[in-house]
C-alpha atoms as one frame of an Amber mdcrd trajectory, in Angstrom:
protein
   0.000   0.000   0.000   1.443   3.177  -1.036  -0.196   5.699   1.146  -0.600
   7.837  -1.665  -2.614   8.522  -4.918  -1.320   8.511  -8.337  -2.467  11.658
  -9.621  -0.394  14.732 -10.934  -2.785  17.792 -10.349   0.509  20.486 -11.021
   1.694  21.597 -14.319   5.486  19.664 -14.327   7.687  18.458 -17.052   8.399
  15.266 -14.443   7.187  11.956 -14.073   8.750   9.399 -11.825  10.673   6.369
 -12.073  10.034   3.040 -10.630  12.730   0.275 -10.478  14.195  -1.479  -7.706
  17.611   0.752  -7.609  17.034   4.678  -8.025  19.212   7.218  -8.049  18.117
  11.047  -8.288  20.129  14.438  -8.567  19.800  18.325  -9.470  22.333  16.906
 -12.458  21.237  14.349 -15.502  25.658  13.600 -15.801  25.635  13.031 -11.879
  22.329  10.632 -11.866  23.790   8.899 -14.650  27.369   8.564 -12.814  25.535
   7.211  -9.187  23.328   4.612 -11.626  27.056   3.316 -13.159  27.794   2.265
  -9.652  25.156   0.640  -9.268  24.973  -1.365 -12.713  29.151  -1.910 -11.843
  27.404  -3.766  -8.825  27.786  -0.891  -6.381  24.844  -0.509  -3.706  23.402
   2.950  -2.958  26.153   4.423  -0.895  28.491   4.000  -4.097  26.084   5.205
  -5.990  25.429   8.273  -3.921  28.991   9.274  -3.516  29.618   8.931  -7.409
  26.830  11.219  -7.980  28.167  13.997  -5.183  31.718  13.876  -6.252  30.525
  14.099 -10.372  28.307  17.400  -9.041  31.685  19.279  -7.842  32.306  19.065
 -11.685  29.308  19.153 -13.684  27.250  21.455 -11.057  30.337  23.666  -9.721
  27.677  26.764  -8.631  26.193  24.911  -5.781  28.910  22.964  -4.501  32.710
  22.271  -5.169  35.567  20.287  -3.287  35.584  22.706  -0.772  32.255  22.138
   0.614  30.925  20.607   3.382  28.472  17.749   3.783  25.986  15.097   5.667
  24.124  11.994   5.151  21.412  10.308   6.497  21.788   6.154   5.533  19.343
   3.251   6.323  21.553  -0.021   6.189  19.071  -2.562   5.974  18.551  -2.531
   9.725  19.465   1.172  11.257  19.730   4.356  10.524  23.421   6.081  10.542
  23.638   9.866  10.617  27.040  11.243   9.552  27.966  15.409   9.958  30.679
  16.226   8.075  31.123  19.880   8.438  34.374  21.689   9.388  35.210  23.545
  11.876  36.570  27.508  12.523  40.186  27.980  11.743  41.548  27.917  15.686
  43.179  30.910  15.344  39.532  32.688  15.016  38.614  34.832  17.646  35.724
  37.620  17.866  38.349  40.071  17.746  38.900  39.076  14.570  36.038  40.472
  13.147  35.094  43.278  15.727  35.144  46.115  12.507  32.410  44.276  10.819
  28.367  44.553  11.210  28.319  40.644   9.859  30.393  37.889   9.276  31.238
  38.012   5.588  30.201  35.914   2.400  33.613  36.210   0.539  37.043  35.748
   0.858  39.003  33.666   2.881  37.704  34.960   5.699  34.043  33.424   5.213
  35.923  30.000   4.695  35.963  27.012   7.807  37.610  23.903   7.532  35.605
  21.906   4.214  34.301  18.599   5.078  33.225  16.839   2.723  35.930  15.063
   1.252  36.438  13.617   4.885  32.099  12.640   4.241  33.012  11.114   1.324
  35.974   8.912   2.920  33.921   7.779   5.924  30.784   7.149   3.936  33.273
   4.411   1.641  35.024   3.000   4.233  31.643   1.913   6.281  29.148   1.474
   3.818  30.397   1.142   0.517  30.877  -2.087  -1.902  33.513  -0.422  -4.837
  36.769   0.482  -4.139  37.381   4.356  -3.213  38.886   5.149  -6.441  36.345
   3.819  -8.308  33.564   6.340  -7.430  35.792   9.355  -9.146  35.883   7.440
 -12.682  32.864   9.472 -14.412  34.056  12.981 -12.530  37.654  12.801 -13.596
  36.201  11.906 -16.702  33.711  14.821 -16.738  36.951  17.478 -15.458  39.664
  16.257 -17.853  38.215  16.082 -21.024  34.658  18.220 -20.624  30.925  18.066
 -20.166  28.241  20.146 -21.953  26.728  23.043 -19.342  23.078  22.497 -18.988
  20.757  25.226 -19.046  20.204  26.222 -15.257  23.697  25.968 -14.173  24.799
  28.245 -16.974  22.183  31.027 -16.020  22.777  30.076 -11.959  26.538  30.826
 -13.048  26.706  33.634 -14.820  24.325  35.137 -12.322  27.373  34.788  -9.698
  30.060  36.527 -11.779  29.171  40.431 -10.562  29.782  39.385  -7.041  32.369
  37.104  -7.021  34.736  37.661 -10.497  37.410  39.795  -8.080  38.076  36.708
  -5.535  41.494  35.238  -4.949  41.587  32.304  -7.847  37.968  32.608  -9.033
  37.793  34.216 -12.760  40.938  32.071 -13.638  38.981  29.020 -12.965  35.292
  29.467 -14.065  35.491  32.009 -16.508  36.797  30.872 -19.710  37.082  34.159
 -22.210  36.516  36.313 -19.194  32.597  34.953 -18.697  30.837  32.295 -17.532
  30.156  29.370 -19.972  26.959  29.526 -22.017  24.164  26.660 -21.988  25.280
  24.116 -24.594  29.124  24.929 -24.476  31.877  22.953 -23.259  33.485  23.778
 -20.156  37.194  21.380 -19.066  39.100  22.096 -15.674  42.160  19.533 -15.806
  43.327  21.095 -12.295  39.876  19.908 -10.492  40.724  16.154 -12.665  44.363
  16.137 -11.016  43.342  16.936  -7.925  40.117  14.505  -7.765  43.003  11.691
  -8.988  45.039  12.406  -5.775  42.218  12.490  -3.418  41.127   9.215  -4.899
  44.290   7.621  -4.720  45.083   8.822  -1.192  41.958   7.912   0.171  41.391
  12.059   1.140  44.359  11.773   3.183  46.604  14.229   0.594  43.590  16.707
   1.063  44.131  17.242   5.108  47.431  16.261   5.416  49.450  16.658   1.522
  50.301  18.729  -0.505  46.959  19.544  -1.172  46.507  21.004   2.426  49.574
  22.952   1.881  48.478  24.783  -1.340  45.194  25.694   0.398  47.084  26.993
   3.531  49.559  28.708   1.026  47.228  30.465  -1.102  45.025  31.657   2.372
  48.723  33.525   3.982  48.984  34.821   0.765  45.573  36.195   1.161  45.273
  37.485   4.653  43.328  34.205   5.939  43.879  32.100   9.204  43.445  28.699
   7.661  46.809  26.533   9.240  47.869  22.989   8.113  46.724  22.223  12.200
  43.535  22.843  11.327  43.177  20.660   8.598  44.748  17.362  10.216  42.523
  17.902  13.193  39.640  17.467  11.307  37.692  14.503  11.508  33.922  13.543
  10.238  31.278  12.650  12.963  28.913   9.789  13.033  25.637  10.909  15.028
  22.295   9.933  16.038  19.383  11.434  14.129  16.816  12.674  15.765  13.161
  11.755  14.892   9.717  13.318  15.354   6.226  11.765  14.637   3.855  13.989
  12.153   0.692  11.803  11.380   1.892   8.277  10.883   4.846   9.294   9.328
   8.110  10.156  11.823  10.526  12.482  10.123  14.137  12.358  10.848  17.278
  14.602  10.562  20.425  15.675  12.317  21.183  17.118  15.231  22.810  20.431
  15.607  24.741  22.248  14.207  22.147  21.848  11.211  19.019  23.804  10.731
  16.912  20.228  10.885  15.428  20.918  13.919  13.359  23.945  12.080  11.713
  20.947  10.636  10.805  19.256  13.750   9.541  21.822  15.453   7.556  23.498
  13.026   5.751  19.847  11.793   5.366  19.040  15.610   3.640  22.520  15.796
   1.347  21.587  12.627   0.456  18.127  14.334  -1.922  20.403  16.753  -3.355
  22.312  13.677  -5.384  20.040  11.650  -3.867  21.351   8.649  -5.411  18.302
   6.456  -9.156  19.872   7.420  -8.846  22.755   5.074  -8.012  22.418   1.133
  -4.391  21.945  -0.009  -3.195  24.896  -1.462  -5.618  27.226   0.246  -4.738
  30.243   2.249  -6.150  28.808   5.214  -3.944  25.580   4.822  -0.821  27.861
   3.656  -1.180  30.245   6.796  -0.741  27.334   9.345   2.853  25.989   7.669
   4.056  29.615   7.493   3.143  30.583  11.151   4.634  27.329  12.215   7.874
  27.997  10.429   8.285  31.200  11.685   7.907  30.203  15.061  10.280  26.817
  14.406  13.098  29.782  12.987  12.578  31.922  15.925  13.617  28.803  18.174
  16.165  27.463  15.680  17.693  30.768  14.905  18.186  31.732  19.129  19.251
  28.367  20.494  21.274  25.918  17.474  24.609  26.338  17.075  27.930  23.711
  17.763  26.470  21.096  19.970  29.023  22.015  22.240  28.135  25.965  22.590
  24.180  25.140  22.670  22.719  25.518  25.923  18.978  24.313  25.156  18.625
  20.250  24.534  17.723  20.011  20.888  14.721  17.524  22.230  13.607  20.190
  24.894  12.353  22.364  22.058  10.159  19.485  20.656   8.819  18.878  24.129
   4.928  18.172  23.358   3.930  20.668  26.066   6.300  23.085  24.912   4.649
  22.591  21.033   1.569  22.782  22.102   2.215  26.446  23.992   4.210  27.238
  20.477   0.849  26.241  19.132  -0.907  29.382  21.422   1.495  32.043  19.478
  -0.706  31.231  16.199  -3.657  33.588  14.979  -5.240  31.873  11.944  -5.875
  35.359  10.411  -3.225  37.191  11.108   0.410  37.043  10.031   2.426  37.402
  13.263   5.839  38.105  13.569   6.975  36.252  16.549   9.954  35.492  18.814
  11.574  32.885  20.446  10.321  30.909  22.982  11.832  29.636  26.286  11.865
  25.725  26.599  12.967  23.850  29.859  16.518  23.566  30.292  17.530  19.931
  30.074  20.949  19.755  28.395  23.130  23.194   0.909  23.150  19.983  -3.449
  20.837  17.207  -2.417  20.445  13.398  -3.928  18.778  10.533  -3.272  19.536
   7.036  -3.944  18.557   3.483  -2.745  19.286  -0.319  -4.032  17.598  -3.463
  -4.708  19.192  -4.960  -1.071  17.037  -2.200   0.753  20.136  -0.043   1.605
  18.531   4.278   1.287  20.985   6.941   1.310  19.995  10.482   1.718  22.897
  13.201   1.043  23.338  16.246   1.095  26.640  18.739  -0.425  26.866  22.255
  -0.735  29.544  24.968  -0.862  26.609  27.360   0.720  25.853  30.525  -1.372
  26.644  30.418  -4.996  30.126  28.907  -5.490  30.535  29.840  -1.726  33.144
  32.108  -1.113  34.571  32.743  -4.513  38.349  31.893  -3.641  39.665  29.151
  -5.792  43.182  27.258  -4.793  44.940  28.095  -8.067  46.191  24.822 -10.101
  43.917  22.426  -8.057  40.537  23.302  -8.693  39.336  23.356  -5.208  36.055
  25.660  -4.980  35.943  26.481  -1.151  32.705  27.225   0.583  31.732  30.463
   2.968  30.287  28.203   5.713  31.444  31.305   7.969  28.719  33.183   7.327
  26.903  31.050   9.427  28.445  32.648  12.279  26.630  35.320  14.507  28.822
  38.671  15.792  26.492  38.582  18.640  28.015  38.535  22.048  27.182  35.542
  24.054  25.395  33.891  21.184  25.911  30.146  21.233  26.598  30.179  17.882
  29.060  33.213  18.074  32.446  32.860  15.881  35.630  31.603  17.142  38.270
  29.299  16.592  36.852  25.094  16.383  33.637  26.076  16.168  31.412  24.440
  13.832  28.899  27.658  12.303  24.924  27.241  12.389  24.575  25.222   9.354
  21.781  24.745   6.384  22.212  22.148   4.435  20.288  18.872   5.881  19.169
  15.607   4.798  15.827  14.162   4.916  14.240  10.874   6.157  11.214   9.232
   6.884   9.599   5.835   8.527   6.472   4.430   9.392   5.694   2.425  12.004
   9.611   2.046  12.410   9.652   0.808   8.708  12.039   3.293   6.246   9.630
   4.905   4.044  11.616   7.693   2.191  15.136   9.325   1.521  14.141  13.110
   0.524  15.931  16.372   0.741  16.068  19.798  -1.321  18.932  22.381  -1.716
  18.074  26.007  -1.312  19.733  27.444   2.404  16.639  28.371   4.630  14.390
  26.945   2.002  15.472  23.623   2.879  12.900  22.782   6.524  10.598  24.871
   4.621  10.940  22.492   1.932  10.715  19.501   4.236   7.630  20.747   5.927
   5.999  21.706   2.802   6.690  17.983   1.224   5.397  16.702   4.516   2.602
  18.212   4.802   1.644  16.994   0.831   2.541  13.580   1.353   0.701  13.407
   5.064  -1.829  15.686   5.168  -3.194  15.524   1.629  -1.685  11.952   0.323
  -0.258  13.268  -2.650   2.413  10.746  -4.390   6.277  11.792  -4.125   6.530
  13.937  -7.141   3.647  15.619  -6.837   4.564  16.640  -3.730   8.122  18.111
  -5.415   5.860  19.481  -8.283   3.748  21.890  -6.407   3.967  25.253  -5.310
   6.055  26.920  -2.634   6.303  29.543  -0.667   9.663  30.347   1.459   9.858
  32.809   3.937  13.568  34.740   3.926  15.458  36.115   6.551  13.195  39.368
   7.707   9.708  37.327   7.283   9.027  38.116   4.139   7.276  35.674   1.776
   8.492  34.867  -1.334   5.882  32.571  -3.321   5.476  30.828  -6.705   2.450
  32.716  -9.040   0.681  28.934  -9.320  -1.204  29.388  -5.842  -3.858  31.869
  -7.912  -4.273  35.027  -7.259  -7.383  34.904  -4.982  -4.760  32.545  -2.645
  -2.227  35.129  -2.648  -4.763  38.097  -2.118  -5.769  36.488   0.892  -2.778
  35.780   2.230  -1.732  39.663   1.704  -4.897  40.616   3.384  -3.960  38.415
   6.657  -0.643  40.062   6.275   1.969  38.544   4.779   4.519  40.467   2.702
   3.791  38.700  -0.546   6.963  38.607  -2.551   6.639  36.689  -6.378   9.795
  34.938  -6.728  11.465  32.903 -10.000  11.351  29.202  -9.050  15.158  28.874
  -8.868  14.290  30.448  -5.473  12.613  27.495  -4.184  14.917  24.335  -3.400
  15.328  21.472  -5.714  14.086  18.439  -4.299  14.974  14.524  -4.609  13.058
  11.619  -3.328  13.453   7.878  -3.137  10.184   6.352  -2.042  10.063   2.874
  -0.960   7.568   0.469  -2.601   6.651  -3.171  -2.217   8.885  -4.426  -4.639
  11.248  -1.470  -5.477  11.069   2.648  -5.133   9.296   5.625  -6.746  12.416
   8.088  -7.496  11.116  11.245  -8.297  13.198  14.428  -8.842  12.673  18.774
  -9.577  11.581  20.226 -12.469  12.995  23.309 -10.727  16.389  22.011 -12.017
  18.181  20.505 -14.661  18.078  17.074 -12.707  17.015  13.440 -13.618  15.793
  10.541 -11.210  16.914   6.699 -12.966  16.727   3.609 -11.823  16.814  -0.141
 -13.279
């Protein structure tokens, strides 16, 4: 029983895909590279790390070498939750960046310790069936000798050259004739092939410790930054224990802290009080109840998540059902409210999906933050590195303050659900704060109104950005919007690049549903 009908009531160039081992990413060339690994008699953990490591090359706007990541895998038997995000240079302190009204977005100053080539290493070395090296084949591949840009990722690139052609490294990689490359056209960077051989062959270990990590920590003296080879040896990925919340019959899991997961939680534990499924999907009565619940979900998330070890409030405190339920007070069904945090007891971002015939579901999750993160580029190794720093607060006190081995507030967060106890789905969607927005939006479709995985991804969103504003997509209707503005919310029309590209691997009977974006160039396969 699927839980789910099979009908597609939203205009979408999508259908899905049914086979008993799925893969599904933002990228056709990275779907294509995860479903290799799994015809090469790879399971889903090979496939998934094929796909993320062909998306530094073939998707280099959202996320690069220098990124950070996290996964969310179902075994067979139990669900594994890994965070590999880097930490603060240690040399960081407040003082560092007491002239400044915000942490910054670019330079090497916005940069923390990447990751995700230490995800990629401890994802292999646990779960995977194909050698290491053998996951790099179609990226290499794809960097040496070229790949064709497809249409999104040319206008998401070009759309990042104003702010970020002046960075330390940047126009020498990604701008070819002094622009970005054009839909269509071919675009080769032999440096990010080299460099992808040696991490391959080294098993990562030349990116923390090699020369690698000396060209990085070169090129940051060089350019005022505090990045030492220290800091890169003491890195290390972390294996954690998700955390799960019951909405409906469905419980939703993701990662602790330092990610932005819990926004999820919260806000759907909120919603379980609100009997959203008793007015129509789509209406403004329906659309009201998700958006006062995320804004009161942020308002928690945004005061209290930070490192684990700089949080003061247990994570499970704020999803407390007595503290939900008073949450559930703050709500005025026709008014837009504005609210702040609340005070709980004191007891203590690519995305792709892909899942195999031997029940194994990996949910994953890559980004290099804002568009090609912080615009420096390690010259002659291709290594994009992220701006994970502007996570940071300047705030005084602030759990999630800067300074030196800190891991920064984070957005980027896989997705996954059961039912009674059984994995359902591996789901996620790129987009910063669109992402728990995203999950409790695809939640809310799939529990509340038992629409089928991708049309759940195919309908419209709304996304509320960092001053409460609400950015929407026109195919709500005009008399949904009108009422919305009329309750009070800031209506702000928004392009649907704004709204998260989401992946899902849904698990059948006999096999999955894979179902990916139309918001994005991307392709769900299976066999």
């Amino acid at each position: 029983m699927t839980g789910f009908d099979w009908e597609f009531p939203y205009s979408s160039r999508r259908m899905p895909v049914l086979a008993r081992n799925v893969v599904a990413t933002s990228q056709p060339l990275a779907a294509q590279a995860g479903l290799r690994m799994l015809l090469a008699g790879g399971n889903a953990v090979d496939a998934a790390l094929a796909a993320a490591i062909t998306l530094t090359v073939v998707e280099p706007v959202m996320n690069g070498i220098g990124g950070d990541a996290f996964a969310l895998v179902w075994d067979g038997s139990e669900l594994h939750g890994l965070n590999a995000s880097g930490r603060a240079p240690a040399a960081w302190t407040p003082q560092r960046f007491a002239a400044r009204r915000e942490m910054p977005a670019t330079g090497w100053d916005a940069v923390t310790v990447p990751g995700e080539v230490s995800g990629w290493v401890a994802l292999s070395e646990r779960f995977g069936r194909l050698p290491f090296a053998e996951l790099f084949a179609p990226a290499i591949e794809y960097a040496a000798n070229g790949f064709l840009v497809s249409p999104i990722v040319a206008r998401m690139w070009a759309g990042q050259v104003p702010r970020l052609a002046g960075e330390p490294g940047f126009a020498e990689a990604f701008l070819p004739d002094g622009r970005a490359p054009r839909a269509g056209e071919r675009f080769v960077f032999p440096d990010q092939a080299h460099t992808l051989e040696r991490i391959a062959a080294t098993r990562g270990e030349d990116f923390y410790r090699g020369e690698l990590a000396e060209r990085m920590v070169a090129h940051a003296r060089a350019h005022g930054g505090a990045l030492a080879l220290d800091d890169l040896a003491a890195h290390r990925a972390d294996w954690v224990a998700p955390i799960g919340h019951p909405y409906h019959d469905l419980t939703l899991y993701e990662l602790p802290p330092n990610g932005q997961g819990l926004a999820a939680l919260i806000a759907l534990g909120i919603l379980e009080y609100c009997h959203v499924a008793d007015h129509p999907p789509d209406s403004a009565d329906s659309l009201h109840l998700q958006i006062e619940a995320m804004k009161l979900a942020f308002a928690d998330v945004y005061r209290y998540v930070a490192d684990p070890a700089h949080m003061r409030v247990d994570p499970r405190a704020l999803l407390e059902p007595g503290y939900l339920k008073s949450r559930v007070k703050e709500i005025d069904r026709r008014q837009a409210r504005y609210p702040r945090h609340g005070v709980p007891r004191h007891e203590g971002t690519v995305y792709l999906s892909a899942a195999d015939a031997d029940g194994m579901m990996v949910s994953y999750i890559q980004s290099n933050y804002t568009g090609f993160g912080s615009g420096v580029v390690v010259p002659g190794t291709g290594i994009s590195l992220h701006n994970r720093a502007w996570g940071f607060t300047l705030e005084p006190g602030h759990p999630n303050e800067v300074g030196g081995g800190k891991r920064p507030f984070h957005t980027i967060i896989p997705g996954f659900v059961a039912r009674a106890g059984a994995p359902l789905m591996s789901f996620g969607l790129m987009g910063a704060n669109m992402q728990p927005q995203g999950h409790v939006q695809l939640m809310t479709r799939l529990a509340d109104y038992g629409r089928n995985p991708q049309a759940a991804i195919d309908g419209p969103r709304w996304r509320l950005d960092a001053d409460s504003n609400l950015w929407i997509e026109p195919e709500f209707g005009a008399a949904v919007l009108s009422e919305l503005e009329s309750r009070g919310h800031r209506i702000v029309p928004k392009d649907p690049l704004n709204f998260g590209a989401a992946q899902i691997a849904w698990r059948l009977e006999h096999g999955y549903l894979a179902a990916s974006d139309p918001r994005r160039d991307g392709q769900a396969l299976g066999f």
